[in-house]
N, C-alpha and C positions, 0 to 999 in steps of 0.2 A: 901469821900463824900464832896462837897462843898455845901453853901449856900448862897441864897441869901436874903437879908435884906429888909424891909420893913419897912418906919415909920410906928409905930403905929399910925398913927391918917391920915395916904393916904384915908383912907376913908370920911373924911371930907372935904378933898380939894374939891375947886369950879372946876377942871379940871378932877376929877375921879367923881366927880356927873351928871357934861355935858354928862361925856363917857357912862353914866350909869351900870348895873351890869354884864354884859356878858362881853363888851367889860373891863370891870376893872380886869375881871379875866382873861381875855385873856392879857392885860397889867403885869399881875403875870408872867403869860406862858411865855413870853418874856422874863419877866426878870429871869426867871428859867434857860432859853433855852440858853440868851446870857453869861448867868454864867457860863453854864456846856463848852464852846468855848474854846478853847485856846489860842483866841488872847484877847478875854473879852474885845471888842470895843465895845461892843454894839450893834452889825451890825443883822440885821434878813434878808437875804437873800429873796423873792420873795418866793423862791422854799420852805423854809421851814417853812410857814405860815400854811400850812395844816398840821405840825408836831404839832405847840405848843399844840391846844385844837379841843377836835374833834366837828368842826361846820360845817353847810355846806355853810356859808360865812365869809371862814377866811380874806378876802379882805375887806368884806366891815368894818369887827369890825378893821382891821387896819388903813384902810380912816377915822374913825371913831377919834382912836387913834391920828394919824396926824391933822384931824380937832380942834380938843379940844385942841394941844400943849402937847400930853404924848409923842409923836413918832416924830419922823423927816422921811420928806421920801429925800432919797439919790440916787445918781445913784452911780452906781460902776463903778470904773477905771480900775477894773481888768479883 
């Protein structure tokens, strides 16, 4: 079993308050999602946004995530 870490106090930052509650816990999901990886960059794929938490706008709490400065959005090279 792996895990992933969390300061205790992520819920006071000015950046997980902007994001407000759905998308903070969809920023968990992420970091659950990129732990369980085996390359552990970081990386969330497009495609597997509708895995982390079952909403029916896993794009927009991501756009959400990248506005506030919790996400980066990236293209891939591969």
């Amino acid at each position: 079993m792996s895990w992933a870490k969390i300061d205790d106090r992520a819920n006071e930052h000015r950046k997980q308050l902007a994001a407000g509650p759905e998308a903070c816990w969809f920023w968990v999901c992420g970091l659950m999602y990129a732990n369980r990886q085996k390359a552990r960059d970081g990386f969330i794929p497009d495609g597997a946004l509708r895995l982390l938490y079952p909403t029916r706008q896993p794009r927009r709490l991501a756009e959400k995530l990248v506005s506030v400065g919790l996400w980066e959005r990236v293209e891939c090279t591969s």
